[in-house]
N, C-alpha and C positions, 0 to 999 in steps of 0.2 A: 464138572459140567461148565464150557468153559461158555461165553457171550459171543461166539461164532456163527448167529443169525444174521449176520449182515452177510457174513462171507456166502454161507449156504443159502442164502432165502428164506424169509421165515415159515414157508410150511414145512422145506425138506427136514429143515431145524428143528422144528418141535416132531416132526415124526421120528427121527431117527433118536430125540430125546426119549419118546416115548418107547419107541422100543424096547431101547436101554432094563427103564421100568415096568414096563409091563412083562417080561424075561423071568424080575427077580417078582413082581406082584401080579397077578394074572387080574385082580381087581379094578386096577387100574386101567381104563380101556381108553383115555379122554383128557388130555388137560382141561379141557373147556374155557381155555383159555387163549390169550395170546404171545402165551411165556411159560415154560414149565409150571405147573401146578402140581400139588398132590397133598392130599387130605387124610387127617389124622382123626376118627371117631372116635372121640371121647367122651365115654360118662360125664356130667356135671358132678365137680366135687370133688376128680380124682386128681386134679393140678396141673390142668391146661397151659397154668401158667410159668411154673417149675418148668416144665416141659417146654416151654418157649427159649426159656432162660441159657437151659439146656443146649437148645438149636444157636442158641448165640456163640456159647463158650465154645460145642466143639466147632461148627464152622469155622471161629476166628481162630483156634489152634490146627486144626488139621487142614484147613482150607487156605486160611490166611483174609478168609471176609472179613473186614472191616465195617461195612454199610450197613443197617435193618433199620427198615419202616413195618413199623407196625400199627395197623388197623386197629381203635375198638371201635366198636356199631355204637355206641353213646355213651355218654357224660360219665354213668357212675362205673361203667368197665373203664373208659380212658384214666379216670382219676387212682385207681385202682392199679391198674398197669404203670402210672409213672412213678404212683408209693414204691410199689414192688419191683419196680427197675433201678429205683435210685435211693431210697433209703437204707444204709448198708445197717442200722440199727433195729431195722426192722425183724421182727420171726418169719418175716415170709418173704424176705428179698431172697430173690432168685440167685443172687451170684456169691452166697455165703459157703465158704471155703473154699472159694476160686484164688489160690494165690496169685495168678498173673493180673487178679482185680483189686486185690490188695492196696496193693500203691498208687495204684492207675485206676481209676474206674473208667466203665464205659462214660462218653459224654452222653446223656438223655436231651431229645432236643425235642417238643414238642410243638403241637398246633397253638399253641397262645403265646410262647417266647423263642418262636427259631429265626426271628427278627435278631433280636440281642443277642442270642447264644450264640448266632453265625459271626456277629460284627465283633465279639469279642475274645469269645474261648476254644471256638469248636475245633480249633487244633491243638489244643493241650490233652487231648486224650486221642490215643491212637483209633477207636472204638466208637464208634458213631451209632446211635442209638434214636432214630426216629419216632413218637408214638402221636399219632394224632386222630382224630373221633369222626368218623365215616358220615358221621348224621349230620355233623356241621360243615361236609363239602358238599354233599347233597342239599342243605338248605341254603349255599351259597351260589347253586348253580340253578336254582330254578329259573327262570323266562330267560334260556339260556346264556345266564351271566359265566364268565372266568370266577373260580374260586378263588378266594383270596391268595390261597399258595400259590395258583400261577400268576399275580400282578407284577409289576416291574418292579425290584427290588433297588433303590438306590443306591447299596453297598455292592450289590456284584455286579450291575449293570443287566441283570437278567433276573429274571425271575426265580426264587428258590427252588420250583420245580423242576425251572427246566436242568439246576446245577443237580437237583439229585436222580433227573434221568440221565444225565450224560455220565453219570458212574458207571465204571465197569465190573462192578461186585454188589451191586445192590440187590440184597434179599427182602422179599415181602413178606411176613407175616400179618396172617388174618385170624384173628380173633374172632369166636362164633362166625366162622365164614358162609351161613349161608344165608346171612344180610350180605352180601357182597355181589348177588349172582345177579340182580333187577335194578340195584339203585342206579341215579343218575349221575354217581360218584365211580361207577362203574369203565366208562372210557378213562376218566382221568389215570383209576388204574392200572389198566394197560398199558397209558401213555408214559408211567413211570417206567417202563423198560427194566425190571427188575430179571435177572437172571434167573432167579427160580423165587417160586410162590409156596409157602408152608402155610398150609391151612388146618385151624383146631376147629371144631364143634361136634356138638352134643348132639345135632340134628341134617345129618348129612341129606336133606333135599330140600328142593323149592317147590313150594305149595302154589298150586293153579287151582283152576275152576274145575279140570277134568281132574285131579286128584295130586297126587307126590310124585314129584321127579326126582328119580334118586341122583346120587351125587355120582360120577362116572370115575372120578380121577381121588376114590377111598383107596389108599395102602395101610391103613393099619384098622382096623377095632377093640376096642376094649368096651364095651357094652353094662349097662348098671348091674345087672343079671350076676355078672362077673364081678365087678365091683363090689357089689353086696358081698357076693362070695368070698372074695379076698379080704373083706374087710375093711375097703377106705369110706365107702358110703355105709350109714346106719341102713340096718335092716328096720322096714318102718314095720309100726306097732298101731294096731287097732281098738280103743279105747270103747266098750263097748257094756250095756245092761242085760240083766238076765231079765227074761223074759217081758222086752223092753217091747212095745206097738206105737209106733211110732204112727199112725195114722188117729191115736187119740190127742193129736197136738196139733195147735195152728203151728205156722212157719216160725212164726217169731220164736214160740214158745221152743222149737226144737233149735233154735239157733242161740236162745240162752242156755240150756240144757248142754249142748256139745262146747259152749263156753265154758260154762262152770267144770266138763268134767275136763276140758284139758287145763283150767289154772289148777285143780287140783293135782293133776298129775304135773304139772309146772310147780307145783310148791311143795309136794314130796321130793321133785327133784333138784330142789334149792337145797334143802335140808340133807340129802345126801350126797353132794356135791362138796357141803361145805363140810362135812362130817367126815368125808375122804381127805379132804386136803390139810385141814387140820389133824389127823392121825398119820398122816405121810407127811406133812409139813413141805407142802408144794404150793404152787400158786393158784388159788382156786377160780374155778371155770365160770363164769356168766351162762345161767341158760337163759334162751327165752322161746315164746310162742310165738311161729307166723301162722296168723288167719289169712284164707287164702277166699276173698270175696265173690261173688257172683256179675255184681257191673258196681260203678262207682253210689249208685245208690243205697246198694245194701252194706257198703262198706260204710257209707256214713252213719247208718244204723245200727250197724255192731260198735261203731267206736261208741255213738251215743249209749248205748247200752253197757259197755265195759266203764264208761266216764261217770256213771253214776253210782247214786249210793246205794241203791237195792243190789247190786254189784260187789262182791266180798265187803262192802260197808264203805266203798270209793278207797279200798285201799290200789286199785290200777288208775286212778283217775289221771296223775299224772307219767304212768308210765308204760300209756299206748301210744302209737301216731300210725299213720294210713298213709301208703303213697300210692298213688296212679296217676298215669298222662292225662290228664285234667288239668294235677296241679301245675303251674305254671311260675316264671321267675324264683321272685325269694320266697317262697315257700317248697317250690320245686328244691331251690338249690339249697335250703338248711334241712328237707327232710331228706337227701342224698348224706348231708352231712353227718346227721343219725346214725344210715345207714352207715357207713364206710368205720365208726367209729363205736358201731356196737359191741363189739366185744369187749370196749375198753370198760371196766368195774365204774367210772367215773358216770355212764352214760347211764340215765335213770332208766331209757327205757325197757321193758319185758314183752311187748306186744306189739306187733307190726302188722298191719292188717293193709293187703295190697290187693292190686285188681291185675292180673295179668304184668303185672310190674317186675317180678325177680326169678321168670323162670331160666336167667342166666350169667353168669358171669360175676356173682354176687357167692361165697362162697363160706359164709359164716356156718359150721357145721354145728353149734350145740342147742337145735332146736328143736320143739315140738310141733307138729304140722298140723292145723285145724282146717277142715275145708265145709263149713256150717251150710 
């Protein structure tokens, strides 16, 4: 697919791309875009990110791309994505057993240092690896300002952007792409001139007031349905009483009740976790519980009720925390830090109790699901 929109026009150009695609995928009926696009339905869980990874390595072997910008929609996907691009130490970097990575890694150049990366490394790797957070050029262009990426750059005499439009192999990928379709971060992407658009999410439409606009420019699905099936997502489990009536209980009262019985079922599976790995002598697994809140008020009332001592005897006192967009700065930013580092055995917490905060991009799979 080669960047011969200038020569044909850009409508003749993206129809006769389209073509091409819509041939081998009949799905595909739209880039919706102003560059090739095409959209990859993915279950949350099944490794959106592996999958990106993926698109890097064979592009730059069978293609010879060099370039990738990648999009997340915010903070705790971008931070996420630059672990997993650049940490080779990592269990979950993406380019583990890439020999031609070995020696050479991609360069990672993100939204908070492609200031210094540019002035000083960015040509010691053949491999140029973009990742920067959609939500922080949309809050840079509000009452219509330039985002910081397009300011005048001292070092090149132009703006960084306009050096990474003027590539002629620059791939975009979009991470949960269907924050990408409304924002005011939305031209800027276009204006990147990227050659073709890879797009992952869990949620192929844009939600209006008349209802779901599906996504037009899907060639692939793998569906949770299917997932479960195959087995990368847990088949979820229903925790439940016999001849339980639940209308003899105030709200609160059924909201410690669905507490209590999932730390129990969280503490039987402490004990068999650690019983497994100790008789196979492996590394043994962290579970933990996400409570899944109703608004940010009833989440403060479940923590208050896990924090205290009528609560297994305050033995969770210190090992819940709550996030929602509410929170703000350093509180925002160390209970992100939590997140990203819960699986590690060091991190005390068992309890995460959110409001609408991790339906993505967030991929910690050994938990129990409460929704009180």
């Amino acid at each position: 697919m080669g960047n011969t929109a200038g020569d044909l026009g850009v409508g003749s150009f993206l129809q006769q791309e389209l073509e091409k695609v819509k041939s081998a995928y009949p799905t595909c009926t739209d880039f919706e875009r102003n560059f090739p696009s095409i959209c990859f339905s993915l279950a949350t869980g099944v490794g959106k990110t592996r999958l990106m990874g993926a698109f890097v390595v064979y592009l730059y072997l069978a293609k010879g791309i060099k370039n990738f910008f990648i999009l997340a929609p915010n903070i705790t996907i971008y931070n996420k994505l630059i672990e997993d691009f650049s940490n080779s130490t990592s269990p979950k970097y993406v380019f583990q057993g890439i020999g031609e990575f070995v020696h050479k890694q991609p360069r990672i150049i993100t939204g908070d240092t492609y200031n210094t990366t540019y002035k000083t490394d960015i040509f010691k790797s053949e491999v140029h690896i973009n990742v920067f957070n959609i939500s922080k050029i949309n809050a840079e262009t509000k009452g219509g300002k330039l985002p910081r990426i397009k300011r005048l750059s001292e070092y090149l005499g132009d703006s960084y952007f306009n050096y990474l439009s003027s590539l002629d192999d620059l791939v975009l990928l979009m991470d949960e792409s269907h924050h990408y379709r409304a924002d005011r971060g939305m031209q800027v992407i276009n204006e990147l001139n990227p050659i073709l658009g890879l797009e992952l999410t869990a949620t192929p439409q844009v939600e209006r007031s008349g209802g779901a606009i599906k996504f037009k420019n899907v060639v692939f699905e793998y569906s949770l349905a299917r997932a479960i099936q195959d087995g990368f997502v847990k088949e979820p489990a229903v925790a439940t009483r016999k001849d339980f009536d639940p209308s003899h209980y105030t709200a609160d009262e059924l909201d410690r009740i669905k507490l209590e019985d999932g730390i129990r079922i969280h503490e039987d599976t402490k004990v068999a976790l650690d019983i497994y790995a100790r008789d196979n002598k492996v590394k043994p697994v962290k579970p933990f519980v996400l409570v899944v809140a109703q608004d940010t008020t009833h989440a403060g009332k479940l923590k208050q009720l896990i924090i205290s001592n009528a609560f297994f005897e305050g033995n969770y006192a210190d090992k819940v925390m709550e996030i929602h967009s509410n929170q703000l700065g350093e509180e925002k930013e160390e209970n992100i830090e939590k997140l990203i580092s819960l699986e590690n055995p060091d991190n005390k917490i068992e309890i995460v109790i959110h409001v609408n905060m991790l339906k993505e991009g967030w991929d910690v799979t050994n938990s129990i699901r409460l929704s009180p």
